[in-house]
C-alpha positions, 0 to 999 in steps of 0.5 A: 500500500503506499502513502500518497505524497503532499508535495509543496506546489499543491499545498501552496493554495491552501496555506496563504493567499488563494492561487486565484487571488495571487494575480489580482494581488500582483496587479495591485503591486502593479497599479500601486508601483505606478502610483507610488513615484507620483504620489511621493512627488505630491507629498515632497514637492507640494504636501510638505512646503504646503504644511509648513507654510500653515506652520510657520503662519503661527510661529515668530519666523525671522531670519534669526530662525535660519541660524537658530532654528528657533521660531516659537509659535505665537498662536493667531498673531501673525493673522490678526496683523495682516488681517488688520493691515489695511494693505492686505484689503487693498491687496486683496481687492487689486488681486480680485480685480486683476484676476477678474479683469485679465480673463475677461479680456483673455478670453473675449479676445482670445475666442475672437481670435479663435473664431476668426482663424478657423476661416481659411486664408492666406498667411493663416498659419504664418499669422497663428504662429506669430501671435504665440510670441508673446506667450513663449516670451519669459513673462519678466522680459515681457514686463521689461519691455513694456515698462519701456514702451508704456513710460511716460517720457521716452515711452514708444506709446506716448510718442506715437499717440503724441505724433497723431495728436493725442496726449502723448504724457499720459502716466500709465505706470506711475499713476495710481489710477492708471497703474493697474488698468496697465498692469491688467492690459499687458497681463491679458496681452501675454495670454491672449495666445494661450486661450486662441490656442486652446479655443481654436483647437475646440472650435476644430472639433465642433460638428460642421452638421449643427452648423449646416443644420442651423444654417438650414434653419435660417438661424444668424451668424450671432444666434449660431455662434450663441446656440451652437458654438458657446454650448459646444465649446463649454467643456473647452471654455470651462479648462480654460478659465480654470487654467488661467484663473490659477495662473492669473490669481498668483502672478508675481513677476509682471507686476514686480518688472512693471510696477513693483507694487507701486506707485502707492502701493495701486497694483500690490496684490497678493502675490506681491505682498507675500513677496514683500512680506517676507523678502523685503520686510523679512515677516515670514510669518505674514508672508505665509498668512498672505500665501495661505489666503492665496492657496485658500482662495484657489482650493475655494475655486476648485471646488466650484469648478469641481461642483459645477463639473458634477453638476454638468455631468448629470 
């Protein structure tokens, strides 16, 4: 008589992970593998600085705290001083403002633009091609060269404007009625080309039908473009606005190249203060309350767009 043998591969299933499990198992590894690099680089590259941003809001952080390390929590203070700054709702209304003006002239003329450009004529690529230049320039170098066009004597604006009989000394950058109005035409300069792009690439994916079918209906150029083109490009509309909202709302460098924050602090936004508070007055813990108003003001606004989106959805 003999005694059946138990070998090791047919008792592996009945001591461990099922042998149907193990695949599944495998792929998870897999799937998180995947993941893993990309959430490690959230947690160091935006989950850390963003959690010692909030930290340092509540400590007394001075340049001595480099050296020491020292920076002792001083609990709502640094708040209360910003919040009871008169700059910070200055600031705060100048950002509101800016934002608001900045996509609003992006996108009315950047959809003009877009609309324009999908009727075929000569030069059509070549003119496309030249009007992403002020896109690709570094925006720094673009606020240099506008300070230089827009200065009030030896500016290329308020001599031209002089040379067809116009006042030729209108103070764009150093009146504070007229600083930010400035400020805010050169910022939607630079991203008229960003949202011409993504538009035309939208308009490119309308259905010629529902123009055909309009056109049919006797429907006008005004009332297609509202019933059959707005509708069609909302998803379009919708990532372009995000996109620029959250590129807009921080901008730093264009305002420091043309302005600084001046003259008497008429273009000094929130992202200017953080930069001021802690660069120049070396206020670490007021510049971080200031960046953590920015960050709030932005995750306010993703969760609008995600809301909306949902709400599209269904």
């Amino acid at each position: 008589m003999t005694t059946p043998t138990v070998t090791a591969r047919d008792a592996a299933p009945t001591a461990g992970v099922p042998a149907t499990a193990r695949p599944r198992h495998r792929r998870r590894l897999a799937q998180w593998g995947f993941v893993a690099p990309a959430v490690l680089f959230m947690l160091l590259f935006f989950g850390y600085p963003l959690v010692r941003n909030v930290v340092m809001s509540f400590q007394h952080y001075t340049p001595k705290t480099f050296f020491t390390g020292e920076a002792p929590l001083n609990g709502f203070d640094n708040w209360s001083a910003v919040f009871r700054d008169a700059l910070f709702g200055k600031a705060l209304w100048h950002t509101l403002v800016f934002t608001a003006g900045s996509l609003l002239g992006q996108f009315c003329a950047g959809l003009a633009l877009a609309v324009f450009f999908t009727r075929r004529f000569p030069l059509n690529g070549v003119l496309r091609s030249l009007i992403l230049l002020p896109w690709l320039v570094p925006m720094v170098v673009s606020g240099i060269v506008w300070r230089r066009i827009l200065d009030q004597d030896t500016g290329v604006l308020n001599s031209f404007l002089d040379t067809v009989g116009l006042d030729g000394h209108t103070p764009w950058l150093t009146s504070p009625h007229m600083a930010l109005l400035s400020v805010i035409l050169v910022n939607i300069w630079i991203g008229i080309p960003f949202n011409m792009v993504i538009l035309y690439g939208g308009l490119q994916e309308v259905p010629r039908e529902l123009y055909e079918a309009a056109a049919l209906d006797g429907a006008s150029g005004w009332r297609t473009f509202r019933s059959v083109t707005l509708p069609t490009l909302r998803p379009v509309i919708t990532v372009v606005l995000v996109l620029g909202f959250m590129s807009t709302v921080k901008i730093l460098d264009l305002i420091l190249a043309l302005t600084d924050g001046g003259p008497a602090d008429a273009t000094q936004t929130l992202g200017t203060l953080t930069y001021q508070n802690s660069f120049v007055r070396l206020d670490f813990g007021a510049g971080a309350v200031v960046g953590n108003v920015l960050i709030l003001i932005s995750a306010v606004f993703a969760v609008f767009y995600l809301r909306a989106n949902r709400t599209e959805g269904k």
